[in-house]
C-alpha positions in Angstrom: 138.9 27.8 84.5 135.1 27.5 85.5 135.9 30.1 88.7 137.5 32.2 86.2 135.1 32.0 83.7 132.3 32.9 86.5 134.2 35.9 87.3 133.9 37.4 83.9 130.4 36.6 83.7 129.3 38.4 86.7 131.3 41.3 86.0 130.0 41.8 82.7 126.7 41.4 84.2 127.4 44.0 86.8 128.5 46.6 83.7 125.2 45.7 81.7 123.1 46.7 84.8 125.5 49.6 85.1 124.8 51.0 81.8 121.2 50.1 82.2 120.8 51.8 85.0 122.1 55.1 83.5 120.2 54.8 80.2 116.8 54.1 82.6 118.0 57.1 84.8 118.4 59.1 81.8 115.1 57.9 79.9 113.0 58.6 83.1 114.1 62.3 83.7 113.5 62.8 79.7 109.5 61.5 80.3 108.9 63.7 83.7 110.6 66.1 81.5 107.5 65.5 78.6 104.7 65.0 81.2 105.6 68.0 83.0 105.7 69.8 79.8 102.2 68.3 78.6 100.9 69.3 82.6 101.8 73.0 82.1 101.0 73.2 78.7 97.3 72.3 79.7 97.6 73.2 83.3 98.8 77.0 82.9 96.8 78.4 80.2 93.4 77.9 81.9 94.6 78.7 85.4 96.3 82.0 83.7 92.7 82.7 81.5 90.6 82.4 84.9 93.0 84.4 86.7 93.4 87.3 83.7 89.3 87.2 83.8 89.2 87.1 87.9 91.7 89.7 88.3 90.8 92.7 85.3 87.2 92.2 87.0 88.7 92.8 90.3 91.1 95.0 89.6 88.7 97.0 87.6 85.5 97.5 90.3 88.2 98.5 92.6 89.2 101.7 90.2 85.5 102.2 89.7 85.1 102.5 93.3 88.4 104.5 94.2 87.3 106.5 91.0 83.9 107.4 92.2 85.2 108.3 95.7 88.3 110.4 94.5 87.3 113.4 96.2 87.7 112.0 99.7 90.5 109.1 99.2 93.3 109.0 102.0 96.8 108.2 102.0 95.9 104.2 102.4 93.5 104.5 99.3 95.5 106.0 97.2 98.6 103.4 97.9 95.6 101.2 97.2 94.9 102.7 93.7 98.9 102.3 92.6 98.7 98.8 94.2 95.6 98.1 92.0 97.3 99.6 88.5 100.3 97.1 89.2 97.9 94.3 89.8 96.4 95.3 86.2 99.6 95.8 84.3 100.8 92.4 85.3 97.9 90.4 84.5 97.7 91.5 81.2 101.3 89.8 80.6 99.6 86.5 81.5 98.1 85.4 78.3 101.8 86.2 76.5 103.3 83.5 79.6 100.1 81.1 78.5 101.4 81.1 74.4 104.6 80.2 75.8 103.3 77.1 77.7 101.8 75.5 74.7 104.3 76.9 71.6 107.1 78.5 73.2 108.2 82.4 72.8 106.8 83.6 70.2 107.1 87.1 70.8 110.7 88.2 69.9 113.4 88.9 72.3 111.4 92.6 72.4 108.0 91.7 74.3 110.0 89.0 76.0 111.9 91.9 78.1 108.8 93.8 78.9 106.6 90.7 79.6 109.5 89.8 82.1 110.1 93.5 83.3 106.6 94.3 84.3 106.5 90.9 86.4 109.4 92.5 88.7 107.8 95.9 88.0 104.6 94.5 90.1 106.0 92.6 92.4 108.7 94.9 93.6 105.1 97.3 93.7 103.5 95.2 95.4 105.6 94.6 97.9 106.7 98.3 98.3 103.2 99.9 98.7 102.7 97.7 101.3 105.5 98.7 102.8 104.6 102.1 102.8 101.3 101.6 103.9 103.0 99.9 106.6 105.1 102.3 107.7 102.3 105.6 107.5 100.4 102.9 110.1 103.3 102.8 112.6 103.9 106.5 112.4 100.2 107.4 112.7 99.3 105.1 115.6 102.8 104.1 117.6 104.1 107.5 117.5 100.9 109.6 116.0 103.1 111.0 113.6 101.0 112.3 109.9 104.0 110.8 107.7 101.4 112.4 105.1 98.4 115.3 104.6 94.7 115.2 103.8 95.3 118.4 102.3 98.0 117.3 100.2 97.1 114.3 98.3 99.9 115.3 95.3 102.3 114.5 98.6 101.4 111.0 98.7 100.9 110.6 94.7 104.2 111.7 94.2 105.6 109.2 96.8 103.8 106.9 94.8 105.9 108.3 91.3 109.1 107.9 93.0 108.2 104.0 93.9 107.4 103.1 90.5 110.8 104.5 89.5 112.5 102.6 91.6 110.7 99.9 90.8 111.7 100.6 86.6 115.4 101.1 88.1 115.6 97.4 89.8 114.2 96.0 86.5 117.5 97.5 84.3 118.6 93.8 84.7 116.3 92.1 83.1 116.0 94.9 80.2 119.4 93.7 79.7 119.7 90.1 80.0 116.2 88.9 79.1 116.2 87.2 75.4 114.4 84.9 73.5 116.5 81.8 73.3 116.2 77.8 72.1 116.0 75.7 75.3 117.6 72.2 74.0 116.2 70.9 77.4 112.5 71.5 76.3 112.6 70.3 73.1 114.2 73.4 71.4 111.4 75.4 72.2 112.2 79.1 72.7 111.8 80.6 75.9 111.9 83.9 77.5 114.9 83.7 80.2 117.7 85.8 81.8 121.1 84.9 79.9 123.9 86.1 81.9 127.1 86.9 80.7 129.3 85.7 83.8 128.1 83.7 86.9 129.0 86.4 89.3 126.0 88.9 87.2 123.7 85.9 87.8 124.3 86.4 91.2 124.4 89.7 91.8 121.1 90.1 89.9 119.6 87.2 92.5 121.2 88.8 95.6 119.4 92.7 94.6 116.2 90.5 94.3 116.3 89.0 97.4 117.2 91.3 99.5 115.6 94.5 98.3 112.2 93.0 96.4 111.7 90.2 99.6 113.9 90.1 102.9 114.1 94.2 103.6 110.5 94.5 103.0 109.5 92.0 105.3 111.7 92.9 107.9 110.0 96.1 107.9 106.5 95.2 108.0 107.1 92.5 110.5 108.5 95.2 112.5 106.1 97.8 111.8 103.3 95.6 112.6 104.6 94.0 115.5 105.0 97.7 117.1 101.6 98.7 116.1 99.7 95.0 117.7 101.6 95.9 120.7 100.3 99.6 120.9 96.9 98.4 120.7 97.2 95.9 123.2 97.4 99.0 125.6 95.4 101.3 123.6 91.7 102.8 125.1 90.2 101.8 121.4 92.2 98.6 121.4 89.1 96.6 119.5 88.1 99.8 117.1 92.0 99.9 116.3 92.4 96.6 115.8 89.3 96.0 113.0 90.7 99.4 111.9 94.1 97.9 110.4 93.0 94.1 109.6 92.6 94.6 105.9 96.3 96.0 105.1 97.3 92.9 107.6 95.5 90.2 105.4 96.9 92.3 102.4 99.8 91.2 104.0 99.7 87.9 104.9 98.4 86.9 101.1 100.9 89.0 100.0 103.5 86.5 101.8 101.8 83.5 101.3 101.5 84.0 97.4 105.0 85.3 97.1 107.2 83.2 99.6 107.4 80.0 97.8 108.5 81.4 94.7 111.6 83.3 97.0 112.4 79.7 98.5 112.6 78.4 95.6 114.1 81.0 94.0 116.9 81.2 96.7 117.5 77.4 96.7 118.2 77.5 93.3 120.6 80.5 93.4 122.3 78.4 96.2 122.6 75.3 93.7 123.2 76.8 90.5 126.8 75.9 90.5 125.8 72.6 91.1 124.6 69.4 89.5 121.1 69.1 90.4 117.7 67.5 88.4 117.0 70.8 85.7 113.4 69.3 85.1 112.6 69.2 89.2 113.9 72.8 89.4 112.5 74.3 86.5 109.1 72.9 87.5 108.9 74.2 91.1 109.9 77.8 90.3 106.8 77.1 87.2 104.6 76.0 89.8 105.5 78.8 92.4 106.0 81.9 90.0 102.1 81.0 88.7 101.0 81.1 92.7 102.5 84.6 92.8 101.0 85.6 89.5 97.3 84.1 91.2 97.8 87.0 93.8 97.0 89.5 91.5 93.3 88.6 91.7 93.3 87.8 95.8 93.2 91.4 96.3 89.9 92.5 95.4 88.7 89.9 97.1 89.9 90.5 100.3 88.8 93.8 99.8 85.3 92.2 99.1 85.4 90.1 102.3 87.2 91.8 104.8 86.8 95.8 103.8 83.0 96.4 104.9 83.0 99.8 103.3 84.2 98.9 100.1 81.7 96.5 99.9 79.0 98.6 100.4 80.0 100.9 98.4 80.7 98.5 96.0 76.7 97.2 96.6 75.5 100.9 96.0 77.4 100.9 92.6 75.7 97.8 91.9 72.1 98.7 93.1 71.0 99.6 89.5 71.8 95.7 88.7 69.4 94.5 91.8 72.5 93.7 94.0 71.7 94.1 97.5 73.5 94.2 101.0 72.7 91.0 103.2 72.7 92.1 106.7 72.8 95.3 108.8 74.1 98.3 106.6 77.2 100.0 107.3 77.2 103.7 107.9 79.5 104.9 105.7 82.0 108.4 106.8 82.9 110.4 103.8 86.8 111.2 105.9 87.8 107.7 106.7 88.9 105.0 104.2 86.4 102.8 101.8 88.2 100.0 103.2 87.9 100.3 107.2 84.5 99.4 109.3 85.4 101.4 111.8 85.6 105.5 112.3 88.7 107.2 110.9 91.1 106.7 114.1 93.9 109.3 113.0 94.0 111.2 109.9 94.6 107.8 107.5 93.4 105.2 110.0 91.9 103.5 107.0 92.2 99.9 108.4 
């Protein structure tokens, strides 16, 4: 009897811990659930308000500039411009993403689609001008093709149009699944999110963003620039060359390094959406790595600042009136080539 009775004991022991264990389980997710709510509520308004400030500053000289030197902008400026507008429309979405980190959407299903359109809007841009500017590079100094003219700058703004339709085009998706909705996860607050009517939509909408807003685009730059390093490896102005394109190359590696993260993550969890994995976990990393790629939208001028010599003398001259001055030798500045290059114009838009 006392064996017997020992059994029992220990096994309901072993149930108690059991259920304990699942109610702990359960009551730890549900508090990183409310800390990491409490985080970005605090967390993501500031770092959106410094980066709307940052950026509309940023973004804004660099239209002054291009504005002032409209007369003699090449192809690379002008993809430039369009790159800058994007930059612009999508940080003034960021205080609308900020509301919803402290009270939830607000806004109506309405402003929810274009808050979320024009994010895909700039960074299918984004990603596109620089593929283009890529491309006009390996043309003009591989194969010293003009893929545009001088003499034609409608040729290239027009190139531009037909981007930012495409662009509109891939965003039909979220025009049509994008609604304001309670999230009984988060505390029935409302969010902005894609809701799906089938699983296989879910993932043909993910599949179109992957491949044609990430992997195709980088496959062609990596080519692109691969070809055009190994040109000027053998080229007679190998070192002019080389300063002349290492603007657009930063462009692109912040690009990639703001931007990359949030595609990881964003591909891991297409992979594991069918499964059963932690919600809070997931729905914090893609937070966390969708406000890095928002956070590029103000890196550009700054590169531009650091690494573009001409523009930042020109920028300086703008500035002169305010007692700004140049530290350093001056650059001597060629009306033909780029406001972004420190070198002489190498081809007709060798304005890196």
């Amino acid at each position: 009897h006392w064996i017997l009775l020992t059994f029992i004991f220990m096994d309901n022991q072993s149930i108690n811990q059991s259920e304990c264990g699942l109610s702990c389980f359960l009551y730890s997710a549900e508090a990183s659930k409310e800390s990491s709510m409490y985080f970005d509520s605090i967390f993501i308004p500031v770092l959106y308000s410094l980066a709307l400030v940052v950026g509309l500053v940023g973004n804004g000289l660099v239209l002054v500039v291009l504005w002032k030197k409209r007369t003699s902008l090449n192809v690379t400026d002008t993809f430039i411009l369009h790159l800058s507008l994007a930059d612009i429309l999508l940080l003034l979405t960021l205080p609308f993403w900020a509301v919803e980190a402290v009270k939830g959407w607000i806004f109506g299903t309405s402003l929810c689609k274009l808050t979320g359109a024009l994010f895909k809007i700039n960074f299918y841009c984004g990603i596109f001008m620089l593929s283009c500017i890529s491309l006009d590079r390996y043309l003009s100094i591989v194969h010293a093709v003009q893929m545009y003219s001088r003499k034609k700058p409608m040729v290239t703004h027009c190139c531009c149009l037909m981007v930012w339709l495409f662009c509109l085009l891939l965003t039909i998706p979220d025009w049509i699944f994008l609604v304001a909705t309670e999230d009984t996860r988060r505390q029935d607050k409302t969010e902005c999110v894609s809701f799906y009517p089938s699983d296989s939509w879910h993932l043909a909408t993910r599949l179109l963003y992957h491949i044609l807003g990430f992997i195709l685009p980088a496959l062609i730059m990596l080519f692109c620039y691969y070809h055009i390093l190994k040109r000027l490896q053998h080229g007679s102005q190998c070192m002019q060359k080389k300063r002349a394109i290492r603007v657009i190359v930063t462009l692109v590696l912040a690009f990639f390094i703001s931007w990359t993260p949030y595609n990881i993550t964003l591909i891991i969890d297409t992979i594991q959406s069918n499964k059963t994995i932690n919600l809070s976990n997931q729905t914090s990393s893609l937070t966390a790595t969708s406000t890095l790629g928002y956070l590029h939208c103000c890196v550009n001028p700054v590169l531009y600042a650091f690494v573009g010599v001409k523009f930042r003398q020109h920028l300086l001259d703008m500035l002169k009136p305010l007692g700004f001055t140049l530290m350093g030798p001056a650059v001597l500045v060629s009306r033909r080539s780029s406001l972004w290059s420190e070198s002489v114009d190498t081809s007709h838009t060798s304005a890196f």
